[in-house]
C-alpha positions as CSV (number, residue, x, y, z in Angstrom):
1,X,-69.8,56.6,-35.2
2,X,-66.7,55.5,-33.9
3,X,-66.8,51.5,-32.8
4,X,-65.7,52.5,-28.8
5,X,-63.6,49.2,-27.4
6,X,-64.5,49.0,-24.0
7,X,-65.9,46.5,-21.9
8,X,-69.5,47.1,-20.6
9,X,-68.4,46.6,-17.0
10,X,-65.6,49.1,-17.7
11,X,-67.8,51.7,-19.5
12,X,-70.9,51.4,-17.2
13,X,-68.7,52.0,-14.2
14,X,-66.6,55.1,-15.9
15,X,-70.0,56.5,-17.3
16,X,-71.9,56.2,-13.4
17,X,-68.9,57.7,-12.1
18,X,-69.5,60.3,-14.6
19,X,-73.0,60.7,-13.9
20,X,-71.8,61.5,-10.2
21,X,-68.8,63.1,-10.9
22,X,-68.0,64.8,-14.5
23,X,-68.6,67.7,-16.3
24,X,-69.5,68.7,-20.1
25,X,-68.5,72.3,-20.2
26,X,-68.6,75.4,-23.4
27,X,-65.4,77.2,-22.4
28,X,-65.4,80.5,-24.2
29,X,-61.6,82.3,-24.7
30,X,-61.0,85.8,-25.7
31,X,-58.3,85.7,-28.5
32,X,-57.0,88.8,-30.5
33,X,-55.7,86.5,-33.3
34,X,-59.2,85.2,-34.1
35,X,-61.8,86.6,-36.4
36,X,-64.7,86.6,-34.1
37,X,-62.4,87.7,-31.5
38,X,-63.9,84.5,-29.1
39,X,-62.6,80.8,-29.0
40,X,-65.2,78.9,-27.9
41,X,-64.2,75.5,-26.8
42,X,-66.1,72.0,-25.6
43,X,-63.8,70.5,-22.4
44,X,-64.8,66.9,-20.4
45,X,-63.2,67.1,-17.1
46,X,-63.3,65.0,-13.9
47,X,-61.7,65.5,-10.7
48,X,-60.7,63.5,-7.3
49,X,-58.1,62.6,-5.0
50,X,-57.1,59.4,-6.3
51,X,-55.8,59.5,-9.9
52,X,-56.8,55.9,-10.2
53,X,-60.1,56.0,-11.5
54,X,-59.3,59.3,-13.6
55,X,-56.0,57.0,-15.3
56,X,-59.1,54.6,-16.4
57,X,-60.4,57.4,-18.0
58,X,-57.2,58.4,-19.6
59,X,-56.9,54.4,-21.0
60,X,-60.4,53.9,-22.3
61,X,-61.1,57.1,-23.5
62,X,-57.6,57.2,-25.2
63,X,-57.5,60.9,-25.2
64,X,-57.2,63.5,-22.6
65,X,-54.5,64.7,-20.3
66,X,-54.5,63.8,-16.2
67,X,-52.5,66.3,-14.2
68,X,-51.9,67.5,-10.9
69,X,-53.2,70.7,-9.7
70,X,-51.7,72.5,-7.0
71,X,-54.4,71.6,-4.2
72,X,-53.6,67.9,-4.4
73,X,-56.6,67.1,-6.7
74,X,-56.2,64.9,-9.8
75,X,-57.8,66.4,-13.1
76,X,-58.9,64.6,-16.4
77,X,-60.0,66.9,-19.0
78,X,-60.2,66.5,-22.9
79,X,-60.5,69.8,-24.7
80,X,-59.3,68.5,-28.1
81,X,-62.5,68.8,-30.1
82,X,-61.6,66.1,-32.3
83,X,-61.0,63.7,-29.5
84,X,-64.2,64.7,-28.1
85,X,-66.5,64.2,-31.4
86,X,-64.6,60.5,-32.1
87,X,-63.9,59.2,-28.3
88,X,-65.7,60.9,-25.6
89,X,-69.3,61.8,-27.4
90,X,-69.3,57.9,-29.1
91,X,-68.0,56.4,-25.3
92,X,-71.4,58.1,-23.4
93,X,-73.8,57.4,-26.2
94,X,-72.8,54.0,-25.7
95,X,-72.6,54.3,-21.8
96,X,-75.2,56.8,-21.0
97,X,-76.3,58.8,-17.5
98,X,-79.1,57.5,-15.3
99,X,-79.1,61.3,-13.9
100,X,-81.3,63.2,-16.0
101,X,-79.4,66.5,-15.0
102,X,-76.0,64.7,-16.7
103,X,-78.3,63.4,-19.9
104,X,-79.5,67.0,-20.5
105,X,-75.8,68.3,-20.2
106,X,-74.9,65.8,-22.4
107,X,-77.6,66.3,-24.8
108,X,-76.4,70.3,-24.6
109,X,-72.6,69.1,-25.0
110,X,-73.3,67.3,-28.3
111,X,-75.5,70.0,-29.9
112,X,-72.6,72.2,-29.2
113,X,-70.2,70.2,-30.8
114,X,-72.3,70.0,-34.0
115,X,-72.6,73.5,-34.3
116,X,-68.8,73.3,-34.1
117,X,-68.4,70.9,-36.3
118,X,-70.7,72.7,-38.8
119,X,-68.2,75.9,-38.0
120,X,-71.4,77.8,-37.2
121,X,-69.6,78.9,-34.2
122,X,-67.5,81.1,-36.1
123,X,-70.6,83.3,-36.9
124,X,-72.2,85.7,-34.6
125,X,-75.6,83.9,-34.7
126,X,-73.2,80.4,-33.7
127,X,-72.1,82.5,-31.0
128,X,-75.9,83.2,-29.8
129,X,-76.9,80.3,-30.3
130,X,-74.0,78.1,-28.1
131,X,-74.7,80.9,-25.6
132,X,-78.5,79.7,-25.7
133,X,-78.0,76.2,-25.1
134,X,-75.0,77.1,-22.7
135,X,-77.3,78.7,-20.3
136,X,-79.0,75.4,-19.6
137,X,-75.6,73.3,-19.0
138,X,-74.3,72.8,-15.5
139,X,-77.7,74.8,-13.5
140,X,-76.1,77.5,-15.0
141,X,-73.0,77.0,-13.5
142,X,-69.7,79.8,-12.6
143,X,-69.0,81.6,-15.7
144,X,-66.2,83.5,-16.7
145,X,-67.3,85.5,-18.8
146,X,-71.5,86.5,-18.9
147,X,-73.5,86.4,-21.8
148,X,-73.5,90.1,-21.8
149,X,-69.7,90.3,-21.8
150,X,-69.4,88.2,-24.9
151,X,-72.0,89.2,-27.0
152,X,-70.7,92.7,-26.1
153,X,-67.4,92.4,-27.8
154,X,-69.2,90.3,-31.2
């Protein structure tokens, strides 16, 4: 595991904010120039009005991009699945949730991102599989795309 260089008072505060505030999402693409025909990506993402506490995220994290979206709101996300195996997952092991809706998402996020890292998720049982465990992130959260839908085109 990474050694994350971030004061407790920093990363406590950035991890409750979290807990409050973030989200660990499985992003699944549709791409013609892949061989299983879905891209299926891990993103981090946090949103407010102020970009100050999201540029604290952007410093300690040393990753991610913080934008501007057209309603006025501030975004952090990391999608870059390198960035979140070596920075974001090693940051909230070592700052973790009090929420224990936001531990089980994390929990979820992380066994994701193994299978990924194991390039399971280039195999139609991968594919099940993240869809599985996706189906308990986020109270089952908006989806673009169903379960249905993308185990359809497999």
């Amino acid at each position: 595991m990474q050694k994350i260089n971030v004061s407790p008072k920093i990363g406590w505060y950035l991890s409750g904010f979290t807990d409050g505030e973030g989200s660990f999402n499985v992003v699944f693409r549709q791409r013609k120039d892949y061989h299983q025909k879905w891209k299926v990506s891990l993103c981090f993402n946090i949103s407010q009005k102020d970009q100050v506490i999201l540029a604290l995220f952007k410093k300690h994290l040393k990753c991610g991009t913080l934008r501007k979206r057209a309603d006025d709101i501030w975004y952090f996300e990391v999608n870059n699945f390198e960035a979140i195996k070596s920075k974001v997952i090693p940051f909230f092991e070592r700052f973790n949730f009090l929420s224990s809706k936001k531990k089980r998402d994390f929990s979820k996020f992380r066994e994701i991102a193994s299978i990924i890292d194991r390039n399971e998720h280039l195999t139609v049982n991968g594919i099940k599989e993240i869809l599985d465990i996706r189906n308990d992130m986020n109270d089952g959260g908006k989806r673009k795309y169903s379960e249905k839908e993308i185990l359809g085109h497999l």
